[in-house]
N, C-alpha and C positions, 0 to 999 in steps of 0.2 A: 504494500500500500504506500510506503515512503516515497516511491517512484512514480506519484500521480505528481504532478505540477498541483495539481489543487491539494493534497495534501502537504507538500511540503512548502507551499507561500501561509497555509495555517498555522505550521509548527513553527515557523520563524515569527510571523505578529504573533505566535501567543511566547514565546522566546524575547523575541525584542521589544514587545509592545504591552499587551497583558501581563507577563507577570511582572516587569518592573514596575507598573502602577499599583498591580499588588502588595508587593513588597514596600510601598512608597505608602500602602494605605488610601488610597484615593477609590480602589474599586476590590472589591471582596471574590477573590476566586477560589473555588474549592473541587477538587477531582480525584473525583471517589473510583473513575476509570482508567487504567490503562495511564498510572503515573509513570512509570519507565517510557514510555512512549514519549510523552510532552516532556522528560529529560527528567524530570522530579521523583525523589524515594519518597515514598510512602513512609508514612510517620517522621518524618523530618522537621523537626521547627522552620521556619521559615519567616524572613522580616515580615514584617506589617498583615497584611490581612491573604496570603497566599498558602493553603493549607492542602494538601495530600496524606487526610486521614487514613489510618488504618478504617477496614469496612470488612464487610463477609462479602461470599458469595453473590449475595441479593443485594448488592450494594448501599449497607446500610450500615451506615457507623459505629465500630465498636465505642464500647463505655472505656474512657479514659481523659484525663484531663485535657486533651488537645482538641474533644471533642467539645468538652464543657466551655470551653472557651473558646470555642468558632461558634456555638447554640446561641452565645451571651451574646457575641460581638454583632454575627446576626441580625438578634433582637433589634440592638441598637438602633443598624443602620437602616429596622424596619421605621422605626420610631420617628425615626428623625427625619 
C-alpha cells in the first residue's frame, strides 16, 4: 500500500503537518490503528496532544493512565 502516491502524500502531511500540530497542542490526534504505519509506537508518551494508545483487538482502549488523560484532555477541548 506504501506505493500508492495517495498513500504516501498522506503519510508525509500527517509526518510533516498533523503530528507536529499535535505535539505543539493546537489539534488533538489519536491512532488506535496501525501506529507502526504512521511511524508512531504504540504507548509512547508523546509532546502535546498526539497519542498512540495501547487498545485491543476491537480497537478500544486499554485502562491505563495514558488513557485517562487523552478521556480528560478530550473532555476539555469538547468544552471549550
Amino acid at each position: 500500500m506504501l506505493a500508492l502516491p495517495s498513500s504516501r502524500v498522506s503519510l508525509t502531511w500527517a509526518q510533516e503537518t498533523l503530528f507536529p500540530e499535535a505535539e505543539a497542542g493546537n489539534r488533538v490526534v489519536i491512532c488506535l490503528r496501525s501506529a507502526a504505519y504512521w511511524g508512531l509506537d504504540v504507548g509512547r508518551e508523546y509532546k502535546g496532544a498526539l497519542f498512540a494508545p495501547a487498545f485491543n483487538r476491537g480497537g478500544h482502549m486499554l485502562k491505563s493512565a495514558q488513557r485517562e488523560k487523552l478521556i480528560e484532555l478530550v473532555k476539555k477541548r469538547i468544552e471549550n
